[in-house]
C-alpha positions in Angstrom: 28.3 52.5 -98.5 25.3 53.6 -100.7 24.5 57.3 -99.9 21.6 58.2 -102.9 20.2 55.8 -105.7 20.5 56.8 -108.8 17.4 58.1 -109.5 18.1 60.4 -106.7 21.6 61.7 -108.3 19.8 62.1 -111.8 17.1 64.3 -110.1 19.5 66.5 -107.9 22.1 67.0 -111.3 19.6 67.7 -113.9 17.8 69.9 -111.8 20.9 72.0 -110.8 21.7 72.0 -114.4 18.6 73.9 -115.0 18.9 76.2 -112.2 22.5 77.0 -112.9 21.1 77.9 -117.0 18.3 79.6 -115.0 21.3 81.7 -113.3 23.0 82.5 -115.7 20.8 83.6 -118.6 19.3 86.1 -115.7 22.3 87.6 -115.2 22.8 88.0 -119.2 19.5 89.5 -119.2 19.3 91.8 -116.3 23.1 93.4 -116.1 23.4 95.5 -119.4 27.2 94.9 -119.5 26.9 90.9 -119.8 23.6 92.0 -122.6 26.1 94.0 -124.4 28.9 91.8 -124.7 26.7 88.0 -124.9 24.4 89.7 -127.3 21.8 87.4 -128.4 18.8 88.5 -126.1 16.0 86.7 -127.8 17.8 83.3 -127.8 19.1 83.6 -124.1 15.4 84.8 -123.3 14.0 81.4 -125.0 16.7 79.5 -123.2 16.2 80.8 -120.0 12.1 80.3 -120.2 12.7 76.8 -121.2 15.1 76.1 -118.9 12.6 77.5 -115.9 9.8 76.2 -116.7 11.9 73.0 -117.0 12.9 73.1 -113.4 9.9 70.8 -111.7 9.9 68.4 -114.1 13.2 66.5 -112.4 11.6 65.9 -109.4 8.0 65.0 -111.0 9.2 62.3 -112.5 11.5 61.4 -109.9 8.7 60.7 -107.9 8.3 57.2 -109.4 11.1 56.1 -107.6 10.6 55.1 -104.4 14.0 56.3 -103.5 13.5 59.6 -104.5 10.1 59.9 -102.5 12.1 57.9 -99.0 14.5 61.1 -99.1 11.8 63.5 -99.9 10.1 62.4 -96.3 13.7 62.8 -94.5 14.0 66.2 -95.9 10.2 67.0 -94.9 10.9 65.9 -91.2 12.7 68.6 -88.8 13.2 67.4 -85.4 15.1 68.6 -82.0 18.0 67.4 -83.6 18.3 69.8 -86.2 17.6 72.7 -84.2 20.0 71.5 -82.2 22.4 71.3 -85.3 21.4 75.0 -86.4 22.0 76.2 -82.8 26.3 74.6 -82.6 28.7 76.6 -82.8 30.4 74.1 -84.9 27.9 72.4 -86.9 30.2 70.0 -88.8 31.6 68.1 -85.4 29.9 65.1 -84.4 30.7 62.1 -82.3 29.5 59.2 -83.3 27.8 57.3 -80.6 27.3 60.0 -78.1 26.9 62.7 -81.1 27.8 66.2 -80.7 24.5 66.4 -83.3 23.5 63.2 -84.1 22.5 64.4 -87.8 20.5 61.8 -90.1 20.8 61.8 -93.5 20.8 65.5 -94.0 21.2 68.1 -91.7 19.1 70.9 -90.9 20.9 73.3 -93.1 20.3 71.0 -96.1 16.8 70.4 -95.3 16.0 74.3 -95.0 18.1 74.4 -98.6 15.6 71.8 -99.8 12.8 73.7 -98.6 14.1 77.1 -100.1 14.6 75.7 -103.3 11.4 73.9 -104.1 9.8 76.7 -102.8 11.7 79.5 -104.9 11.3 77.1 -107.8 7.4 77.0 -107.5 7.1 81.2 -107.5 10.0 81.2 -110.0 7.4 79.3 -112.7 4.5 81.2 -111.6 5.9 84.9 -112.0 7.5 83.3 -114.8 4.1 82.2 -116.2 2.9 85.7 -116.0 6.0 87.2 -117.4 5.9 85.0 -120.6 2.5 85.3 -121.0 1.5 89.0 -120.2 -1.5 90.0 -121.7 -4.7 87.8 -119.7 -3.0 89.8 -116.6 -3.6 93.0 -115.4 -0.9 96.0 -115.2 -0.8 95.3 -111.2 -0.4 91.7 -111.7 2.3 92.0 -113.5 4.4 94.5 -112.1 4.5 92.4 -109.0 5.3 89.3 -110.6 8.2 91.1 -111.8 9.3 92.5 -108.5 8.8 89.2 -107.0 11.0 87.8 -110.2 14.2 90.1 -109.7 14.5 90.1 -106.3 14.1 86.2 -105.9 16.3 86.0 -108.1 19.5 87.8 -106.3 18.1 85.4 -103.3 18.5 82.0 -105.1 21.8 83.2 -106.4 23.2 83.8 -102.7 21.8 80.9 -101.8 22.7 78.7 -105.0 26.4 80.2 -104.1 26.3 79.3 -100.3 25.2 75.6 -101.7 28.1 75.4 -104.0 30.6 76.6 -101.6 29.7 74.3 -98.5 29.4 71.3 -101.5 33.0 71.9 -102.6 34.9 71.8 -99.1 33.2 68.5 -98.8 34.5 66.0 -101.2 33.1 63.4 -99.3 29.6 65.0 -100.4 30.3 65.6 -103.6 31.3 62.3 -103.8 28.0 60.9 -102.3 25.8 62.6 -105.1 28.2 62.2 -108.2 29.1 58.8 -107.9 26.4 57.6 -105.0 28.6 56.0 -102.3 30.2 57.5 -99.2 33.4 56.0 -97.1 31.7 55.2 -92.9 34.5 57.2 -91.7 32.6 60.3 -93.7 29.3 59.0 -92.9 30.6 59.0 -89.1 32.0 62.2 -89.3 29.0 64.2 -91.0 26.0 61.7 -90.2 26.2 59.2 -87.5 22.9 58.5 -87.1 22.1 57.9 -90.4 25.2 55.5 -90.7 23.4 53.7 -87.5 20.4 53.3 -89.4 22.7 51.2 -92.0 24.0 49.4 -89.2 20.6 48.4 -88.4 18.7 47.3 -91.9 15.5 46.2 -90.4 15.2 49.7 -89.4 15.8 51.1 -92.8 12.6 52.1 -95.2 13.0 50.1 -98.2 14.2 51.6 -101.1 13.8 50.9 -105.1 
């Protein structure tokens, strides 16, 4: 069964693409043993400017799809459900029918990731603005967009880990956004209701 259109995949890839290059050029720049040994500092800085203020452009033009902008409201909405979800003790069991957590397309824990990142990727660019362009900002200005710039840094990077970890137990996931199709037995496991919203099309928003 179809899990994400293709537009959908192309904008979750390319921007975790980015983000990884974001990643790791930081860490080339800001640990002085990786600057030591990769060398290169002007060409990882233009790489790493490009690739962040690359980031929103994914999603912007992802937004044509209608696809892209049906998941975009799923991952907006948070409901007793989810909080439900984030309260389990074992957040992966479900039942289908009676549902331990009767989870929709994305549980809570991805919906707070979405939130994080499009969050962390909109302060990302602006400090990033500032740090690129430094002279129309005062001293003050500046210093703090730094701050915020390290630190949120080492916070995506946990959080970028955490993501990667949770994705590769699942191979069913993975599965669902590299190739775009999900076994039921999966979908019944991880997200029942979701998989009952298949089960009943007229109830499903149409997609492109």
């Amino acid at each position: 069964m179809i899990r994400f259109a293709r537009p959908v995949r192309w904008v979750h890839q390319v921007t975790a693409a980015l983000m990884l290059v974001c990643l790791a050029t930081a860490a080339v720049l800001y640990v002085p043993a990786l600057a030591e040994t990769v060398g290169r500092r002007h060409l990882i800085r233009l790489i790493h400017v490009y690739a962040g203020f690359g980031l929103p452009v994914p999603a912007l033009l992802g937004w044509v799809s209608r696809a892209f902008r049906d998941d975009l409201r799923r991952l907006n909405r948070f409901s007793p459900a989810d909080w439900a979800w984030l309260r389990g003790k074992d957040r992966r069991a479900t039942v289908r029918g009676r549902g331990i957590h009767p989870v929709g397309k994305y549980n809570a824990g991805q919906k707070l990731n979405a939130a994080f990142s499009a969050g962390a990727i909109l302060v990302m660019l602006g400090t990033g603005l500032i740090l690129t362009y430094p002279h129309p900002w005062p001293d003050s200005v500046r210093a703090g967009a730094t701050f915020v710039h390290d630190w949120l840094f080492f916070a995506v990077f946990v959080v970028v880990a955490g993501h990667l970890y949770y994705a590769l137990r699942d191979r069913g996931s993975l599965g669902g956004m590299f190739l775009g199709h999900v076994s039921e037995d999966w979908a019944a496991r991880h997200h029942p209701a979701w998989l009952d919203e298949h089960e009943r099309p007229e109830r499903v928003p149409e997609k492109s």
